[in-house]
C-alpha positions as CSV (number, residue, x, y, z in Angstrom):
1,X,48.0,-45.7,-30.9
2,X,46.7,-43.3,-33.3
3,X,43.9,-45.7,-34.6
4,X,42.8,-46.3,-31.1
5,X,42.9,-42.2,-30.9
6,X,40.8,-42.0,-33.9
7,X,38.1,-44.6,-32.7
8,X,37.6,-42.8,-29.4
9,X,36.6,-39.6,-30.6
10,X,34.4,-41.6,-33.2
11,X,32.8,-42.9,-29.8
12,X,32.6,-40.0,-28.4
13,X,31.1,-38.2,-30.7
14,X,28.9,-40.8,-31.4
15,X,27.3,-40.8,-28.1
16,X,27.2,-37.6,-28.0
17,X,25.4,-37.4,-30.8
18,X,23.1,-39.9,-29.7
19,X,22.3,-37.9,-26.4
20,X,21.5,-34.6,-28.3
21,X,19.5,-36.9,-30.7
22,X,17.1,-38.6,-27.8
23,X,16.9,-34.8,-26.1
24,X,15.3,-33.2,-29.1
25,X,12.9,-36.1,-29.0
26,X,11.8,-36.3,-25.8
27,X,11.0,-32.0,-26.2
28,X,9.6,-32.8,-29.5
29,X,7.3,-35.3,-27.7
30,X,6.4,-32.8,-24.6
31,X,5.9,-30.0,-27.0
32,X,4.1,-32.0,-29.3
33,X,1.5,-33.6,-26.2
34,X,1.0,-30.1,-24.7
35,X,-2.7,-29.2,-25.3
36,X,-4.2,-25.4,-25.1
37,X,-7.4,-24.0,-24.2
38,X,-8.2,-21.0,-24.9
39,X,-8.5,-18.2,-22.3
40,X,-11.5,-16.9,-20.5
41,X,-11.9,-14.1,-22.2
42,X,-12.3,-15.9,-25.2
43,X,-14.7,-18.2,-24.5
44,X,-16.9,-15.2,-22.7
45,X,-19.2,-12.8,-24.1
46,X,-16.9,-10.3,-25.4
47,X,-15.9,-12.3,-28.5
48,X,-19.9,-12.2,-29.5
49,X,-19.7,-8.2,-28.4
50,X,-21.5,-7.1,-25.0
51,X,-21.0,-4.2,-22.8
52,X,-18.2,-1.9,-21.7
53,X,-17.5,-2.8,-18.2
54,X,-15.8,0.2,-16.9
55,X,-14.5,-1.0,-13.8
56,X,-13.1,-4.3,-15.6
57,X,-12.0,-2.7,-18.7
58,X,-13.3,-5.9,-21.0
59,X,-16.6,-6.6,-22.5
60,X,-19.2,-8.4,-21.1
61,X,-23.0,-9.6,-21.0
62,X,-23.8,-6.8,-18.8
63,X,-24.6,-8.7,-15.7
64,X,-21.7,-7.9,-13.1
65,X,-23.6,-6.2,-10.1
66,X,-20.3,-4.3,-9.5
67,X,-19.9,-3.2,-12.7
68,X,-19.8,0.0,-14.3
69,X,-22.0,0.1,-17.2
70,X,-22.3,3.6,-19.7
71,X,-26.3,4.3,-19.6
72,X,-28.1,3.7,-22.8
Protein backbone atom coordinates (compact mmCIF):
# COMPACT_ATOMS: atom_id res chain seq x y z
CA UNK A 1 0.00 0.00 0.00
CA UNK A 2 2.59 2.41 0.93
CA UNK A 3 4.74 1.58 -2.27
CA UNK A 4 1.71 2.13 -4.41
CA UNK A 5 1.33 5.59 -2.25
CA UNK A 6 4.84 6.44 -2.97
CA UNK A 7 4.50 5.83 -6.85
CA UNK A 8 1.49 8.05 -7.21
CA UNK A 9 2.82 11.10 -5.98
CA UNK A 10 5.97 10.17 -8.18
CA UNK A 11 3.27 10.37 -11.02
CA UNK A 12 1.91 13.08 -10.06
CA UNK A 13 4.44 15.14 -9.67
CA UNK A 14 5.91 13.96 -12.61
CA UNK A 15 3.21 15.18 -14.71
CA UNK A 16 3.03 17.96 -13.22
CA UNK A 17 6.15 18.69 -13.76
CA UNK A 18 5.90 17.92 -17.29
CA UNK A 19 2.95 20.47 -17.67
CA UNK A 20 4.82 23.37 -16.13
CA UNK A 21 7.81 22.20 -18.29
CA UNK A 22 5.81 22.38 -21.87
CA UNK A 23 4.07 25.88 -20.53
CA UNK A 24 7.37 27.72 -20.18
CA UNK A 25 8.12 26.48 -23.60
CA UNK A 26 5.33 27.25 -25.49
CA UNK A 27 5.87 31.30 -23.74
CA UNK A 28 9.41 30.88 -24.41
CA UNK A 29 8.46 30.21 -28.10
CA UNK A 30 5.68 33.26 -28.30
CA UNK A 31 8.03 35.54 -26.53
CA UNK A 32 10.78 34.46 -28.53
CA UNK A 33 8.67 34.83 -32.30
CA UNK A 34 7.27 38.26 -31.17
CA UNK A 35 8.86 40.88 -33.50
CA UNK A 36 8.99 44.89 -32.74
CA UNK A 37 9.01 47.83 -34.81
CA UNK A 38 9.85 50.72 -33.73
CA UNK A 39 7.37 53.51 -33.16
CA UNK A 40 6.45 56.39 -35.32
CA UNK A 41 8.18 58.80 -33.75
CA UNK A 42 11.18 57.06 -34.18
CA UNK A 43 11.24 56.49 -37.59
CA UNK A 44 10.11 60.39 -38.23
CA UNK A 45 12.05 63.45 -38.44
CA UNK A 46 12.57 64.14 -34.90
CA UNK A 47 15.24 61.54 -34.36
CA UNK A 48 17.35 63.58 -37.20
CA UNK A 49 16.16 67.00 -35.28
CA UNK A 50 13.38 69.30 -36.99
CA UNK A 51 10.99 71.74 -35.68
CA UNK A 52 9.06 72.40 -32.46
CA UNK A 53 5.60 71.72 -33.32
CA UNK A 54 3.77 73.60 -30.64
CA UNK A 55 0.47 72.33 -31.10
CA UNK A 56 1.82 68.58 -31.23
CA UNK A 57 4.41 68.96 -28.66
CA UNK A 58 7.08 66.63 -30.79
CA UNK A 59 9.51 67.50 -33.48
CA UNK A 60 9.00 67.49 -36.88
CA UNK A 61 10.10 68.45 -40.57
CA UNK A 62 8.16 71.58 -40.35
CA UNK A 63 5.41 70.74 -42.84
CA UNK A 64 2.14 70.24 -40.75
CA UNK A 65 -0.25 73.01 -42.13
CA UNK A 66 -1.86 73.06 -38.71
CA UNK A 67 1.04 73.34 -36.94
CA UNK A 68 2.41 75.84 -34.71
CA UNK A 69 5.88 76.69 -35.62
CA UNK A 70 8.22 79.43 -33.41
CA UNK A 71 9.22 82.10 -36.28
CA UNK A 72 12.85 82.13 -37.17
Amino acid sequence: MNTVLKASVRLALATIGTGVGAVLAALRFLAGAAETAPADDELSSSVRGGLLNYRTGKFDDGTDPAGIYKPD
